[in-house]
LUMVOGU-704445 format. One record per residue (C-alpha): residue in three letters; residue number from 0; x, y, z. Coordinates in nm, 4 decimals, m for minus. Layout:
// residues N
+------+-----+----------+----------+----------+
| rest |  nr |       px |       py |       pz |
+------+-----+----------+----------+----------+
|  ALA | NUM |        X |        Y |        Z |
...
+------+-----+----------+----------+----------+
END
This chain:
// residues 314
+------+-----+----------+----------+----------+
| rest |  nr |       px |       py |       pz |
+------+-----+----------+----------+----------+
|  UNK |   0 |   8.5281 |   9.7856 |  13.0488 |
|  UNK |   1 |   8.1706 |   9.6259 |  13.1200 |
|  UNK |   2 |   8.2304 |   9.2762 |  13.3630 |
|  UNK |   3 |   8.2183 |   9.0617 |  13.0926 |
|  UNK |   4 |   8.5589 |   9.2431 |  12.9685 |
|  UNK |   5 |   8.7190 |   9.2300 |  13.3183 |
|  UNK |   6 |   8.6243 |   8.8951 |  13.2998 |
|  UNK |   7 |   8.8213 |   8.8016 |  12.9709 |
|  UNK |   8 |   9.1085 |   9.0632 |  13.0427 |
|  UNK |   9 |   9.1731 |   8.8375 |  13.3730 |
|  UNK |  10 |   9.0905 |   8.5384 |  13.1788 |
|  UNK |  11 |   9.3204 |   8.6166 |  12.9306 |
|  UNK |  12 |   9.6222 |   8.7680 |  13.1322 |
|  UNK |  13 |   9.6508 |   8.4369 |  13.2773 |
|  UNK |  14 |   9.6891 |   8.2340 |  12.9652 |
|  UNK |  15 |   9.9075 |   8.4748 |  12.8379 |
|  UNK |  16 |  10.1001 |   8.5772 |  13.0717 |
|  UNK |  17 |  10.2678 |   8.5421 |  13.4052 |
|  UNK |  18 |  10.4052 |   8.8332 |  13.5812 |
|  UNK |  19 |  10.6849 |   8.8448 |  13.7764 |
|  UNK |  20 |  10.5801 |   9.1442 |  13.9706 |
|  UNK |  21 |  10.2917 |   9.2443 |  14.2227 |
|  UNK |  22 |   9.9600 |   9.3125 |  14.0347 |
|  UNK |  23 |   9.9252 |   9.6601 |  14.2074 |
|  UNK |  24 |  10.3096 |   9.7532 |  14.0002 |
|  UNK |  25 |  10.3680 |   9.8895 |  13.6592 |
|  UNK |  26 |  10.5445 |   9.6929 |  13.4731 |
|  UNK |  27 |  10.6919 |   9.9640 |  13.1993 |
|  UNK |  28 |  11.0211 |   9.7863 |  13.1739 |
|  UNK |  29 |  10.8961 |   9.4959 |  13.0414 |
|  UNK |  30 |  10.8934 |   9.2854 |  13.2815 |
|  UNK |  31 |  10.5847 |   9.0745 |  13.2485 |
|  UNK |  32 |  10.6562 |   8.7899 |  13.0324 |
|  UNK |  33 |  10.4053 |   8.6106 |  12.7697 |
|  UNK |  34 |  10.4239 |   8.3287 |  12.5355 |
|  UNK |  35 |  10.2898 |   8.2342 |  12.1875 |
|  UNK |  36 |  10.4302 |   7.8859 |  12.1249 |
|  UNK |  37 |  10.0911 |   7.7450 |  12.2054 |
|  UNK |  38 |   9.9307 |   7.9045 |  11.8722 |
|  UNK |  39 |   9.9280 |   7.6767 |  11.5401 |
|  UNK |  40 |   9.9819 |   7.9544 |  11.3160 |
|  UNK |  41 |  10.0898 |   8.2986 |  11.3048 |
|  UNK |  42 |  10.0722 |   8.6185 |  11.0844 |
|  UNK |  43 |  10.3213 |   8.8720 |  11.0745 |
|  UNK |  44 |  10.3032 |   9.2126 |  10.8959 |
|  UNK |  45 |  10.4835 |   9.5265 |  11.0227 |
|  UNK |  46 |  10.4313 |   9.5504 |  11.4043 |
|  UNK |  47 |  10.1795 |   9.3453 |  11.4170 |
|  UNK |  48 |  10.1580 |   8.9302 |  11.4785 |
|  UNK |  49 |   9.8124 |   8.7686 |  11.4712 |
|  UNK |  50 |   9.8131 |   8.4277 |  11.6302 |
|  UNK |  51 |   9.5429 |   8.1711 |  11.5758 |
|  UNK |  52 |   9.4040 |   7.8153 |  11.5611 |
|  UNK |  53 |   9.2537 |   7.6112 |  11.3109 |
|  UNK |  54 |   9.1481 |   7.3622 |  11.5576 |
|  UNK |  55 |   9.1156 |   7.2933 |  11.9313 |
|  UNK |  56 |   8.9150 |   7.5254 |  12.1782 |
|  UNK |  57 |   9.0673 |   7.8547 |  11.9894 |
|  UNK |  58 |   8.9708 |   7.7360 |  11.6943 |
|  UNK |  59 |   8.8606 |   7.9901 |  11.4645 |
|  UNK |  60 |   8.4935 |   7.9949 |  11.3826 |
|  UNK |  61 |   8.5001 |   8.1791 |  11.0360 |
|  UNK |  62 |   8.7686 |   7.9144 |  10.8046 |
|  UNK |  63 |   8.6279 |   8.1234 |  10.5121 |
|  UNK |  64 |   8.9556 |   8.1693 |  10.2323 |
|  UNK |  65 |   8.8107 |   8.3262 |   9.9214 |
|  UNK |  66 |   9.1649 |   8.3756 |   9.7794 |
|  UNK |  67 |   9.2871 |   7.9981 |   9.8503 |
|  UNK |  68 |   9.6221 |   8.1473 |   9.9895 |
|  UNK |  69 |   9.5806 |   7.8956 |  10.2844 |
|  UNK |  70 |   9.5375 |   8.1820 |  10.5672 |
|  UNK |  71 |   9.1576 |   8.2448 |  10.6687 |
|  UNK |  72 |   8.9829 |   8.5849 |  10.5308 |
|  UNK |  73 |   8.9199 |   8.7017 |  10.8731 |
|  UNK |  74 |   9.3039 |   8.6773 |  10.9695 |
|  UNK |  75 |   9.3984 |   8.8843 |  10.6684 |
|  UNK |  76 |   9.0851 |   9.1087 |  10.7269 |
|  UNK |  77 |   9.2036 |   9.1538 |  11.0673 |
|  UNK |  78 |   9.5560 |   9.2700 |  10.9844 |
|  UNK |  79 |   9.4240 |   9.4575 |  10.6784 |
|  UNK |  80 |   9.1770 |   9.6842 |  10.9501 |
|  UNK |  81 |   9.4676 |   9.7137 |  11.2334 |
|  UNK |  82 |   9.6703 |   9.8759 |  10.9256 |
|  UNK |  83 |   9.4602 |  10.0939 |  10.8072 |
|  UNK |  84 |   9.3471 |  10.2127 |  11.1682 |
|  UNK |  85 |   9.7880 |  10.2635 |  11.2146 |
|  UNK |  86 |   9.7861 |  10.5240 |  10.9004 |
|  UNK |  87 |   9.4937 |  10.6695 |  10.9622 |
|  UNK |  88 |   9.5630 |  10.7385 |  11.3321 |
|  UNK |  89 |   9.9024 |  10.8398 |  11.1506 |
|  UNK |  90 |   9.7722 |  11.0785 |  10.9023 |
|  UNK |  91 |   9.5975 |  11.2308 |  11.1662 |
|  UNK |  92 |   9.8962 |  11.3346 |  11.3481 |
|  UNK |  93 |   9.8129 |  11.0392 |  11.6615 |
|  UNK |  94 |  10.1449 |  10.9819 |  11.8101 |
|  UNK |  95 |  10.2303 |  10.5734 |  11.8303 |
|  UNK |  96 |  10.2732 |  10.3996 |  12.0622 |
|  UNK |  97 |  10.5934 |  10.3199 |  12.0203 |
|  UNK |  98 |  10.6935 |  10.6302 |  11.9986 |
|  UNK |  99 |  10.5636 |  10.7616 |  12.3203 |
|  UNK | 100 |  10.7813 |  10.7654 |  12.6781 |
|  UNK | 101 |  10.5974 |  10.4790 |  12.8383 |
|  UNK | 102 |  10.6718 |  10.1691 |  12.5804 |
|  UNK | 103 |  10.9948 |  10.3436 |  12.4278 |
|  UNK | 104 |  11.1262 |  10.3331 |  12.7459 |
|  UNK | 105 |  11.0395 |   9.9624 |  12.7812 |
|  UNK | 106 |  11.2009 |   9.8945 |  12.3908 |
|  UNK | 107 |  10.8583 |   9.8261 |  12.2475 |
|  UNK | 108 |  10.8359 |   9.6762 |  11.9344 |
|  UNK | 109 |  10.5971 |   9.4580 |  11.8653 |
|  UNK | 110 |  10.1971 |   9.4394 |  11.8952 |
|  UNK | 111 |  10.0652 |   9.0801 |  11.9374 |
|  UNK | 112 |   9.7175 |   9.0031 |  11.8506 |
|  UNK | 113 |   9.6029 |   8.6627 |  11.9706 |
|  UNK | 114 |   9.2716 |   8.5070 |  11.8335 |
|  UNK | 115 |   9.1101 |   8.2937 |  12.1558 |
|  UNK | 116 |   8.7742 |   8.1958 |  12.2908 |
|  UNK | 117 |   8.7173 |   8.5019 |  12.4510 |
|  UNK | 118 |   8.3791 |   8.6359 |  12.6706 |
|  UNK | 119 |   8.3913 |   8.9528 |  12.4682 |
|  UNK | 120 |   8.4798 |   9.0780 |  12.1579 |
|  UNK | 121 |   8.8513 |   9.1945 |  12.2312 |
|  UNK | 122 |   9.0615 |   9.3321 |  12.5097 |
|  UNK | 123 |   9.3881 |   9.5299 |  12.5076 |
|  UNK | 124 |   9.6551 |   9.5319 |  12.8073 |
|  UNK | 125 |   9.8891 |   9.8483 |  12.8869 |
|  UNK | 126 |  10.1742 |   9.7031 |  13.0416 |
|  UNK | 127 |  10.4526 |   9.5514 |  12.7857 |
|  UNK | 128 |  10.5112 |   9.1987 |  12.8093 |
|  UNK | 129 |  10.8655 |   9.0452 |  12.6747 |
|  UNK | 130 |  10.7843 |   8.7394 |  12.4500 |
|  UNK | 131 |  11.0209 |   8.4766 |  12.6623 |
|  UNK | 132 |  10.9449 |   8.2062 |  12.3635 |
|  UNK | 133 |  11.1762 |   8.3663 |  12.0768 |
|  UNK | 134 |  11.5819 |   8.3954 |  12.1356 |
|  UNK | 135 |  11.5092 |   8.7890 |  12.0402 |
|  UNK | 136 |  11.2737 |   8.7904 |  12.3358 |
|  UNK | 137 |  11.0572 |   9.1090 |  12.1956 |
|  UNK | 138 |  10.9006 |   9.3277 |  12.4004 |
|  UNK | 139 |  10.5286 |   9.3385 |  12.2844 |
|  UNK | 140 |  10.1602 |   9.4771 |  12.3384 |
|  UNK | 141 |   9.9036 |   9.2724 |  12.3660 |
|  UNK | 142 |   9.5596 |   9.2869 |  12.1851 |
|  UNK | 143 |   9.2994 |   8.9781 |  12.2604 |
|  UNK | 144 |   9.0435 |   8.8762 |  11.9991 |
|  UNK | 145 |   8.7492 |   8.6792 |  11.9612 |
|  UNK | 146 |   8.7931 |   8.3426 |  11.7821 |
|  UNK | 147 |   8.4509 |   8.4300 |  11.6685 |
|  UNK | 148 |   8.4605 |   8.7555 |  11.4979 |
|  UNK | 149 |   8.2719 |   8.8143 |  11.2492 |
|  UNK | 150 |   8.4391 |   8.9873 |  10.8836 |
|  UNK | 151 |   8.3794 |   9.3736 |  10.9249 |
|  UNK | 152 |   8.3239 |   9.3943 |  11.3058 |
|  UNK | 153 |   8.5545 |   9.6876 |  11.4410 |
|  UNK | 154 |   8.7104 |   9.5125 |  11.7136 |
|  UNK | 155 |   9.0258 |   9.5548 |  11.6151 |
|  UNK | 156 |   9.0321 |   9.9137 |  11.5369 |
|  UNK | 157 |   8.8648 |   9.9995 |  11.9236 |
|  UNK | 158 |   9.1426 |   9.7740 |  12.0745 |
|  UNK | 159 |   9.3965 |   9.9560 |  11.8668 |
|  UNK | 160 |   9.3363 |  10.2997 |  12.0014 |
|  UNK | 161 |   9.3141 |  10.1914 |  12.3012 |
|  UNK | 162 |   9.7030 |  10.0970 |  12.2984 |
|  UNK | 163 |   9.7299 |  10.4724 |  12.1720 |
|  UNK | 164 |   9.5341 |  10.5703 |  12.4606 |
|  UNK | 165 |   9.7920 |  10.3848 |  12.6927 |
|  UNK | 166 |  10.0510 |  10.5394 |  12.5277 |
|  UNK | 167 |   9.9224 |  10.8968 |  12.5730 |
|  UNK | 168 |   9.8449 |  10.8486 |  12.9323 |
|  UNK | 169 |   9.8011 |  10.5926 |  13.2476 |
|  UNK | 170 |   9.4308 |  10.7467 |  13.2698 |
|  UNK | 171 |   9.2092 |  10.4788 |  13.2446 |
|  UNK | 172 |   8.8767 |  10.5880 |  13.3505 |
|  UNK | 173 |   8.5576 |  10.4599 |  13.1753 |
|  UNK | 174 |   8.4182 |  10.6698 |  13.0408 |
|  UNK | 175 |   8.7207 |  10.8480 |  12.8938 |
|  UNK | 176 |   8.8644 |  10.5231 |  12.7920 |
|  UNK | 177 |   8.5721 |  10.3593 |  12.6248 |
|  UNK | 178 |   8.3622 |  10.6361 |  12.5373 |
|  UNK | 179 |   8.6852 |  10.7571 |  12.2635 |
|  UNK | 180 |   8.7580 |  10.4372 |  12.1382 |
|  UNK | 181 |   8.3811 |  10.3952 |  12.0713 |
|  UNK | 182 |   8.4495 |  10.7105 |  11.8945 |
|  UNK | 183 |   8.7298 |  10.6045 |  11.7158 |
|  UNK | 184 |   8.5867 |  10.3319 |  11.5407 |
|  UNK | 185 |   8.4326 |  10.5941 |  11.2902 |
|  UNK | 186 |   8.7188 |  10.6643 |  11.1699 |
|  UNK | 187 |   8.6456 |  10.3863 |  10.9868 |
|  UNK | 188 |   8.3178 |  10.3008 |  11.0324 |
|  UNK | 189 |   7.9637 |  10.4629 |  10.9738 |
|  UNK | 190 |   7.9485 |  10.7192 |  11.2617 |
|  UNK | 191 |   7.5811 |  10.6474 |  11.3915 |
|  UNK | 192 |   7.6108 |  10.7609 |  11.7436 |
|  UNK | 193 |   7.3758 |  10.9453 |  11.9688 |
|  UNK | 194 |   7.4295 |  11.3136 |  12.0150 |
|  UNK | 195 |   7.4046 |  11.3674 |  12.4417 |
|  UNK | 196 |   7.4619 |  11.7051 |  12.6663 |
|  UNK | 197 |   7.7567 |  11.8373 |  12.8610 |
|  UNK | 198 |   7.7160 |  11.7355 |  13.2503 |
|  UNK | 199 |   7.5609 |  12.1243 |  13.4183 |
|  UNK | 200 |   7.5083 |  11.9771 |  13.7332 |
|  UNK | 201 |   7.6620 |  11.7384 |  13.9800 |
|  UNK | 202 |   7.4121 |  11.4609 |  13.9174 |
|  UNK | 203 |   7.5015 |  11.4865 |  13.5430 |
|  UNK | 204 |   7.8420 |  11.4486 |  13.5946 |
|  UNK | 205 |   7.8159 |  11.1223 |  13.7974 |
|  UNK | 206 |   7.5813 |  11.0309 |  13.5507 |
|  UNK | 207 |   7.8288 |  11.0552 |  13.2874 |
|  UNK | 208 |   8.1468 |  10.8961 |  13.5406 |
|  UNK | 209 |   7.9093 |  10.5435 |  13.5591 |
|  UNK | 210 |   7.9284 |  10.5374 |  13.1685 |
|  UNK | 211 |   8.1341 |  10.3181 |  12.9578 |
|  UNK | 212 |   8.0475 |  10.2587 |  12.6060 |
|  UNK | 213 |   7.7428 |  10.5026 |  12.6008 |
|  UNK | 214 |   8.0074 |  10.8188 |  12.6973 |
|  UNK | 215 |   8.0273 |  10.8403 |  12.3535 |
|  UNK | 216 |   7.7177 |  11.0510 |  12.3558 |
|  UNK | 217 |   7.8842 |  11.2589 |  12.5463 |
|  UNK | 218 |   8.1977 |  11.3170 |  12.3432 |
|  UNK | 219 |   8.0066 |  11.3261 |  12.0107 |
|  UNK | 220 |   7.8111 |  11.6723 |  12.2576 |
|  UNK | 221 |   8.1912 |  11.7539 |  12.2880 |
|  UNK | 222 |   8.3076 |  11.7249 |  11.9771 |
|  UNK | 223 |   8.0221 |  11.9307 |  11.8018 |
|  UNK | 224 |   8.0730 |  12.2071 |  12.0186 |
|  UNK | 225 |   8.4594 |  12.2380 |  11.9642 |
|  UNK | 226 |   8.4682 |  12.1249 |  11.6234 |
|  UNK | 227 |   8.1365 |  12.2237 |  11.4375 |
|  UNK | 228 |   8.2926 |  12.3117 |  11.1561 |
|  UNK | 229 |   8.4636 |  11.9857 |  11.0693 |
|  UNK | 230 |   8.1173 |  11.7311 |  11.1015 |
|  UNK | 231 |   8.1198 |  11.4871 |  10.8062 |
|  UNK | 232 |   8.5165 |  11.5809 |  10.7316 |
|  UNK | 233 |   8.6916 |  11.2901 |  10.5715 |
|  UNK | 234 |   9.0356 |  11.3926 |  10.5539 |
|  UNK | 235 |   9.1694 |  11.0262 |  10.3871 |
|  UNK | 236 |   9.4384 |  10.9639 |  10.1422 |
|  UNK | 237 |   9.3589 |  10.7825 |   9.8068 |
|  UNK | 238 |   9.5655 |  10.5003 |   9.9054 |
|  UNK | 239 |   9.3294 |  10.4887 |  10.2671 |
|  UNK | 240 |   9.0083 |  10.5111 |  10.0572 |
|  UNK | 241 |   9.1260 |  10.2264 |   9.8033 |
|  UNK | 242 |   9.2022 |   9.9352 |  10.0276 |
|  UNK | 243 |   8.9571 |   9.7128 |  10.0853 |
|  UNK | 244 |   8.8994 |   9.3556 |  10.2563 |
|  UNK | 245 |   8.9197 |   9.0173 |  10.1017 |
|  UNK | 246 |   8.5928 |   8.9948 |  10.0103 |
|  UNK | 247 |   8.6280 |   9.3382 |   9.8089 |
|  UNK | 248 |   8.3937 |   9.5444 |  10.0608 |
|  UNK | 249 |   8.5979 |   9.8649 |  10.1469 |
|  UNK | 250 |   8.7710 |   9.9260 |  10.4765 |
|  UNK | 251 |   8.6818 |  10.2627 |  10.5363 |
|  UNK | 252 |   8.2816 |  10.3052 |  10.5191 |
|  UNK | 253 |   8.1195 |  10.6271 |  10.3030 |
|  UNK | 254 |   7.9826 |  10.7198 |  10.5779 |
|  UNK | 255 |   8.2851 |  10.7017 |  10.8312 |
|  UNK | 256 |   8.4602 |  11.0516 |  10.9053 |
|  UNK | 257 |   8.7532 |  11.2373 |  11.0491 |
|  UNK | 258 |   8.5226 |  11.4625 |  11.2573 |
|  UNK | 259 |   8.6963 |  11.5112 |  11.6055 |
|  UNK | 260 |   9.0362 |  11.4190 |  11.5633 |
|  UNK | 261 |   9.2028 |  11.6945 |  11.6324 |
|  UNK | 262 |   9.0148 |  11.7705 |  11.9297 |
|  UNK | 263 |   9.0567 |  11.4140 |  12.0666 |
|  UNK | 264 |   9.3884 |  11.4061 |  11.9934 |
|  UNK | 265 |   9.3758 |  11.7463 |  12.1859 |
|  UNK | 266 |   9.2480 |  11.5386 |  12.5183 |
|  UNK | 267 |   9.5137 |  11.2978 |  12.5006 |
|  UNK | 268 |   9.7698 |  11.5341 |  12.5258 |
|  UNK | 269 |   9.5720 |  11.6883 |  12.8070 |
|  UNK | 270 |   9.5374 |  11.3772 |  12.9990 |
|  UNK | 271 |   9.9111 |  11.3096 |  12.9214 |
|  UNK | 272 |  10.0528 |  11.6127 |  13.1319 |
|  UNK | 273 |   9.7643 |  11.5505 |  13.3950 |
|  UNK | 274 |   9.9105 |  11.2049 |  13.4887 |
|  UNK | 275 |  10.2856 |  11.3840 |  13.4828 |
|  UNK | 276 |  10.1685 |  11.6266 |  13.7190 |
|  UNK | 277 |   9.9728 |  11.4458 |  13.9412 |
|  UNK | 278 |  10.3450 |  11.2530 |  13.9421 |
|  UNK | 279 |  10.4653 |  11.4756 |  14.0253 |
|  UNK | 280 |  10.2953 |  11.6225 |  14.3133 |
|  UNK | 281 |  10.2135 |  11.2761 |  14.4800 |
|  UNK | 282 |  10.6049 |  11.1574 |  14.4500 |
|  UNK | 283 |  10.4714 |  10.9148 |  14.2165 |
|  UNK | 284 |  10.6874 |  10.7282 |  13.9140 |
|  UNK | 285 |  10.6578 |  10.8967 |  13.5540 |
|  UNK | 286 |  10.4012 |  10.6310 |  13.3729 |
|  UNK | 287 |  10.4238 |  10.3732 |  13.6376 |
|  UNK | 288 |  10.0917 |  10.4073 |  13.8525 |
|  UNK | 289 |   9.9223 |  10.1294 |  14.0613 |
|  UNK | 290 |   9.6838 |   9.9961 |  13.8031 |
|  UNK | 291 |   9.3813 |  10.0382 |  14.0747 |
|  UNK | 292 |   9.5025 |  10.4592 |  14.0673 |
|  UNK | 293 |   9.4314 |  10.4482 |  13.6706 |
|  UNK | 294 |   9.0620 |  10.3816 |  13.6571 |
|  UNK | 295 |   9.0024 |  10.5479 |  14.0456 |
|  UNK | 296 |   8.7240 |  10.7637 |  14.0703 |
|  UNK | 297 |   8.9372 |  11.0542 |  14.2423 |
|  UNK | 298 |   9.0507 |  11.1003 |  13.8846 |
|  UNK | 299 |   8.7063 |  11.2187 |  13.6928 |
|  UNK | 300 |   8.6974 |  11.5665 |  13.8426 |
|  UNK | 301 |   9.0331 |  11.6824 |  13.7537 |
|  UNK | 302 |   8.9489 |  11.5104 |  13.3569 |
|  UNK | 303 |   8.6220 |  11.6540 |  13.3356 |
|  UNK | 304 |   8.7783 |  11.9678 |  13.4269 |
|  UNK | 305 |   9.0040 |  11.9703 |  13.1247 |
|  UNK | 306 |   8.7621 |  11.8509 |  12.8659 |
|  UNK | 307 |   8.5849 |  12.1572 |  13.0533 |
|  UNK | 308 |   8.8433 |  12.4305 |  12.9938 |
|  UNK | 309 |   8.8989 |  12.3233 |  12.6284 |
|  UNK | 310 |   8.5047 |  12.4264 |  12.6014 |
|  UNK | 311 |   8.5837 |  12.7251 |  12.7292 |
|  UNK | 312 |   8.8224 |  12.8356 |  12.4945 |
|  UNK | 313 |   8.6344 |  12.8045 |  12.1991 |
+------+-----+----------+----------+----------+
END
């Protein structure tokens, strides 16, 4: 994440949360606790709850309700996107997140999107949070949004995969973590992204470790050597192509492709037995690192050296 997103993670984690634990621990058995009583309204389909306000300084920006069903367009058109980004990931063959060792060991089973005034466009936390305000007391995910989004903006598809991410591995680093989920949102969206090189010298890979957003470039280089035969796939379902937002526009863009997937998906599992192995050489706990030793910079070599030997091997 740029500042600004450190920034509104922090800002957020505190109004959502209060942890009962060190910062430095993982908290995989739920042990962080959140509430949602605070929220006027809430929207429940699946896994997913979207939280939001009509008024007060949450207060959605967009009120817009083109079907008169009493729940804004951008709520629905929220949950309508983080479904479709589920099945696609699905149809893909993306593991959930709930279905991975991290949050099934911590009983995961719900992902809680709250709507706030946010210095960003979203944020998504790793560590499971149990929902103290319900007898049930769920443990949850948690995805922030902007109270301001705008109808269409992929926000909640990038935050999405990035609770895949988590569930593949503790890896964190930048320009893994946000140069994929910029990826990602072409699964949906138009996929307009630069094509850049593969690092060849030291400076280049540095170059590339300082990158957040703009790794993408990189991957996209990635991606087109492993997979050239698979640019402008769109392997969708009928059922994926059909749905569309309130306002009729469709979900999944024309332009918007499967390109990568498998390859990406690929990385994640490499990245998964990295973080076991590194585990288990430093006496560390499966899934439960420091959350400084996620995002360290003593990690890029030994990721860069995967995404490396999958190169190789084409």
């Amino acid at each position: 994440m740029n500042n600004a997103r450190i920034i509104a993670a922090v800002t957020l984690l505190f109004l959502l949360s209060s942890p009962v634990s060190a910062q430095g621990t993982e908290q995989s058995e739920c042990s962080n606790r959140t509430s949602s009583d605070h929220y006027q309204h809430r929207y429940d389909v699946d896994e997913f709850a979207i939280f939001y306000d009509l008024s007060g300084d949450n207060a959605l920006a967009d009120l817009t309700d083109l079907n008169n069903n009493d729940i804004p367009d951008i709520i629905e058109d929220t949950m309508l996107q983080l479904i479709t980004m589920r099945d696609v990931l699905g149809a893909l063959g993306f593991t959930h997140p709930f279905d991975q060792y991290r949050y099934e060991r911590a009983g995961v089973e719900r992902i809680y999107v709250s709507m706030r005034n946010l210095n960003g466009n979203g944020v998504a936390f790793d560590p499971p949070h149990r929902d103290t305000t319900h007898a049930e007391k769920p443990c949850v995910l948690l995805i922030g949004l902007s109270s301001e989004l705008k109808a269409g903006n992929l926000t909640p598809a990038h935050e999405l995969f990035h609770l895949y991410q988590y569930g593949y591995s503790v890896l964190k680093n930048s320009w893994y973590l946000e140069g994929t989920a910029r990826w990602s949102e072409g699964l949906l969206g138009e996929r307009s992204y630069p094509m850049g090189l593969i690092p060849h010298t030291p400076e280049d890979e540095e170059a590339l470790f300082s990158q957040s957003y703009g790794a993408v470039a990189f991957w996209m280089a990635f991606l087109d050597a492993v997979s050239p035969f698979t640019l402008g796939e769109r392997r969708y379902t009928d059922d994926l192509l059909s749905r569309s937002y309130v306002n009729g526009e469709q979900i999944i863009h024309d332009e918007a492709t499967t390109h990568g997937s498998a390859a990406i998906i690929e990385i994640l599992e490499a990245f998964d037995k990295l973080d076991r192995q590194i585990s288990h050489v430093e006496n560390r706990r499966q899934k439960s690192w420091p959350n400084a030793d996620r995002s360290d910079a003593a990690n890029n070599v030994s990721m860069l050296n995967i995404v490396y030997r999958l190169l190789k091997a084409q």
